[in-house]
N, C-alpha and C positions, 0 to 999 in steps of 0.2 A: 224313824219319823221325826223324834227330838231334832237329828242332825240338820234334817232339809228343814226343819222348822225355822232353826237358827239361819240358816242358810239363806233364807227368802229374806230376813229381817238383813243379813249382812250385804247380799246383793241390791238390797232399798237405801239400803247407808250407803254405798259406795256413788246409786245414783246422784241421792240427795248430793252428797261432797261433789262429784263432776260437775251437777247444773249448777252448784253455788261458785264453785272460782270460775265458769263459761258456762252462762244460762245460753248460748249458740250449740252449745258440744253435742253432736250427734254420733250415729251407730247403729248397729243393728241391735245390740244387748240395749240402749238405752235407750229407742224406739221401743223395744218391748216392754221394758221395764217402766215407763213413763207414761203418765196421762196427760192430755191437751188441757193447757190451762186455759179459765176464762176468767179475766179479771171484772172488779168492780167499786166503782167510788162512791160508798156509801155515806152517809151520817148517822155519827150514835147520840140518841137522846140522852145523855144520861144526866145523873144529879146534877152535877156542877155547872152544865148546861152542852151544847152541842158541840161533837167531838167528829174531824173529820178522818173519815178511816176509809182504809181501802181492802176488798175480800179478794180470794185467790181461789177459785172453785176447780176442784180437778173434774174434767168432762166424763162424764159415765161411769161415776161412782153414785147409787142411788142415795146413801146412807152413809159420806165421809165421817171422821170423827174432824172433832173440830181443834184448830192451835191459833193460840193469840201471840204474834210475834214482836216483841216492843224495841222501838230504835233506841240507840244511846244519845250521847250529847251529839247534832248535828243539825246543820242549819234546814238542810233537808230534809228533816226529819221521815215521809214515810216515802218519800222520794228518794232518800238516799240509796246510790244503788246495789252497796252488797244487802243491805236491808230486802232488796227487791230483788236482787236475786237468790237470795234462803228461802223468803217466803214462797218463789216459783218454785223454788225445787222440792220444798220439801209439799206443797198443792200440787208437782207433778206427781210427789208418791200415794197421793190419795187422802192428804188432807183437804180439810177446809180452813185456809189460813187468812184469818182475819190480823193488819196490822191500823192500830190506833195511834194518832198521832198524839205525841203527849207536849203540852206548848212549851214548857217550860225549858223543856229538856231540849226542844227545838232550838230554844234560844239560849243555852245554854248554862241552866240553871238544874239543881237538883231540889227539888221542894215537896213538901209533904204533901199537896194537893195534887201531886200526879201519881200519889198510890191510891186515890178513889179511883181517877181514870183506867188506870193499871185492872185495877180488881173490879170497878164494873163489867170492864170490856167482856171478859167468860162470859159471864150473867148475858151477856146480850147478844152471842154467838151460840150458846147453848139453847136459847130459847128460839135462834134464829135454823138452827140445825135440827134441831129435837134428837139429836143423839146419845146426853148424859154432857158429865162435866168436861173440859176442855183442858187442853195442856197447855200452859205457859212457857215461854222463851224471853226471859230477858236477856237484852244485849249490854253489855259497857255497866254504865251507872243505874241501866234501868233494872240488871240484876239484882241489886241489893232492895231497889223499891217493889221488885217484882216479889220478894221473899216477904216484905211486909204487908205488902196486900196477901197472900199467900195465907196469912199468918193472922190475919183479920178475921173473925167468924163471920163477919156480912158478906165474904168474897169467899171463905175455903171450900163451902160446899161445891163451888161451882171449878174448880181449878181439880184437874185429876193429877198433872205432873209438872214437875217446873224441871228446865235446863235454862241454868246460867253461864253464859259463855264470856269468862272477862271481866268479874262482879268484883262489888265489893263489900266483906265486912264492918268495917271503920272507916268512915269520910275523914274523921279527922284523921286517924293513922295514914290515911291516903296524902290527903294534902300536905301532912308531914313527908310524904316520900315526895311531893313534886319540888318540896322546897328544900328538901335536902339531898334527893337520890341517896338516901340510905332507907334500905327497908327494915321494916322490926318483923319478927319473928319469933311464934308463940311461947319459946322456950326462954324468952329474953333477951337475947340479942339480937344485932344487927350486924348487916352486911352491907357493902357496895351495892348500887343496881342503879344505873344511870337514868334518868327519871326526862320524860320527851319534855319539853321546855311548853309546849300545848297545854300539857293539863295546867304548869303553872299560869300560864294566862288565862285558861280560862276560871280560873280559882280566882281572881283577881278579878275578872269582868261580871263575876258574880257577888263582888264584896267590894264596888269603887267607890262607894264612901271609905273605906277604910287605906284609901292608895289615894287618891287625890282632892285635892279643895274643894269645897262646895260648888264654885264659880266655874269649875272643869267639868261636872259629871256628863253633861248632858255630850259635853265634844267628846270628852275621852269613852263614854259608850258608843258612837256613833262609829269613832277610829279605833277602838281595839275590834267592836262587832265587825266591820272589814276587814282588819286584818285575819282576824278568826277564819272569816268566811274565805283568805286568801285571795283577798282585792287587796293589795300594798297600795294601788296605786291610786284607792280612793281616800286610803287611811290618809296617804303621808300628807297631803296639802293640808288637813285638819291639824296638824301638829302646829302648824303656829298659830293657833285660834287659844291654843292651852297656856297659862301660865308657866313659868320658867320652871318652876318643881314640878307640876303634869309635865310636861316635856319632857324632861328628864326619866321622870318613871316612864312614859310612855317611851322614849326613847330605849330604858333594857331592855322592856318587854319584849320592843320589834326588833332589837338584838339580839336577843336572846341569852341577854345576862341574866341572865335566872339566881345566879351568887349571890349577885350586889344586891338583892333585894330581899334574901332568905329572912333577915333580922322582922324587917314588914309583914311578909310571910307566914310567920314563926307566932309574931304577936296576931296577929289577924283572927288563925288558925283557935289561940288561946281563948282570943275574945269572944269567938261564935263557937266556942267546944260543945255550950248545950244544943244547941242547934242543926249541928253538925252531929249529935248524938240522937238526937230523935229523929234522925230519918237515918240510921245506919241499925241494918239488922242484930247488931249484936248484943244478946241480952234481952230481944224481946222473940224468939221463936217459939216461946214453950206452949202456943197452940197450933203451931205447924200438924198438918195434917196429911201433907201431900208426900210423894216419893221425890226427890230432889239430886237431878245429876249437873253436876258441876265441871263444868272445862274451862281449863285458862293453857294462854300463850308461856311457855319458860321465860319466853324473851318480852313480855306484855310491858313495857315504858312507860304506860298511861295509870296502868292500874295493875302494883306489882304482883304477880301469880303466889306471892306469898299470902296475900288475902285469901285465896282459898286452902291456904294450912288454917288461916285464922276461921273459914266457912266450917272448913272439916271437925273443928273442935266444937262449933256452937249450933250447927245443927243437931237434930236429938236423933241419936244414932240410929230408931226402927226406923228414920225419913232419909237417912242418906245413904244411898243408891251406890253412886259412884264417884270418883275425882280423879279426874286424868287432867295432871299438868304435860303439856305437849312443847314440844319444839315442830309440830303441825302444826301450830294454829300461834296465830299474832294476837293484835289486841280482840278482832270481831271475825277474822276468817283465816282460812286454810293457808300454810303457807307453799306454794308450791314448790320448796326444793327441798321439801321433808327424806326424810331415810326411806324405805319400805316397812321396817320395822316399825316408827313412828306410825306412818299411814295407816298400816294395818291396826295399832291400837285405836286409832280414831274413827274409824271402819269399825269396829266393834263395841266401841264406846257409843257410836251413834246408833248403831242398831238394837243396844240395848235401850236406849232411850226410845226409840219408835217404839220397840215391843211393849215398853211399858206406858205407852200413848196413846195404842187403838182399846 
């Protein structure tokens, strides 16, 4: 009975991973396997004030348990669509997946004010489900916020499990890796790891008083927020609106010299180190309460998978579950020309996370 136990949780994982890299992919096993989703565009009251969210209901489940799934940095934020297609898959397997839009993070910013959002949201899917506490899933940067709400007693009763997929323990150690592609590592040193030239600008589009003149900010946030969003072709005409030093900067960024600016970087990074340290979980878990599984990409460029060597040391060992570094899975999703080997640990990895969800 053990065996088919497991069995039922690995054939729900296997779902969940198909409908997420093709929420189209059909069958006869994943017709069985899968509930009709109904989606829904709610609003959450919550403190800080109204938060627009979308719910994922699986069709004739009376008594789903419920998962609060949080997007990363992305303009889209609950529009983004592998964001929308986890949540379908995993409300085909019979959750009730509520995703909250957190604004900050939409515009891509990391800020202390989107872990009330974060940790209200349970509160407001458990009281809307009446099932008990809910599971969290944060994605990218919302991981690390998702652990500090997690970690809040106003929020923990309400959270039964977190998976972070792609987190981070140190903002500032991170921004150290966009501006220099080397990662640190808990034992002390450091290694290579080529760092996507993205996060450096978006570290920069969250800190433009400290990259360009007073007289620039208002251009230079309009044209890097384009280019971010991948409209070049709005950004560029805005370049000669900037001063000859904005220009300039603005000119590596959309080049993507990321070198010529490390020194900027470097100091930037120094100047906001407190700031950068009260919203990164490390050193404040010790009321973590929940069970906590952790996946990162081998290959993650945004946010090095070395941060979850640095997770795996500062969670308090009864809460850490599991950590599977993969060459399956990139910065937010699956990669499709994984090993079988690989797969199947991820396949196992996820189903030990549902089991510890319902």
């Amino acid at each position: 009975m053990t065996g088919l136990y497991g069995l039922r949780y690995d054939l729900c994982s296997y779902a969940v991973l198909i409908h997420f890299l093709n929420p189209r992919a059909s069958g006869l096993f994943l017709r069985w396997e899968t509930y009709p989703v109904v989606t829904q565009d709610v609003v959450l009251p919550l403190a800080q004030g109204s938060v627009r969210a979308r719910l994922y209901m699986p069709g004739g489940v009376a008594h789903p348990p419920g998962m609060v799934v949080v997007h990363g940095i992305h303009h889209l934020g609950i529009d983004e669509p592998r964001l929308a297609s986890f949540a379908g898959a995993a409300a085909g397997s019979g959750f009730a997946v509520l995703t909250p839009e957190v604004a900050a993070l939409a515009d891509y910013h990391v800020d202390a004010a989107s872990i009330a959002t974060i940790g209200e949201s349970p509160s407001w899917l458990e009281q809307r489900l009446g099932t008990g506490p809910v599971t969290v899933v944060g994605v990218s940067f919302a991981g690390g916020l998702s652990l500090l709400a997690a970690s809040d007693p106003r929020y923990a009763p309400h959270i039964r499990s977190l998976l972070l997929m792609g987190a981070y323990d140190d903002l500032a150690r991170v921004s150290r890796f966009l501006a220099t592609s080397e990662a640190e590592l808990p034992d002390g040193r450091t290694e290579p790891y080529k760092a996507h030239d993205y996060g450096a600008a978006v570290f920069v589009y969250s800190h433009l008083e400290q990259f360009f003149p007073v007289g620039d900010l208002v251009v230079a946030h309009s044209a890097l927020r384009d280019w971010l969003w991948e409209r070049p072709q709005d950004a560029q005409p805005l370049l000669a609106q900037l001063t000859p030093a904005g220009r300039d900067t603005m000119n590596l960024l959309m080049g993507r010299r990321i070198g010529e600016l490390r020194g900027k970087l470097l100091e930037a990074i120094r100047v906001d180190q407190s700031q950068l340290a009260a919203i990164s979980p490390q050193g404040k878990l010790g009321n973590l309460r929940a069970p906590v599984f952790v996946l990162h990409g081998a290959n993650d460029d945004i946010i090095p998978s070395t941060e979850s060597l640095w997770l795996e040391k500062d969670i308090p060992r009864n809460y850490l579950r599991e950590v599977l570094i993969t060459s399956a899975f990139s910065h937010v999703d699956p990669e499709k020309a994984a090993t079988w080997r690989d797969e199947l640990r991820l396949v196992h990895f996820l189903a030990d996370f549902l089991r510890a969800s319902e």
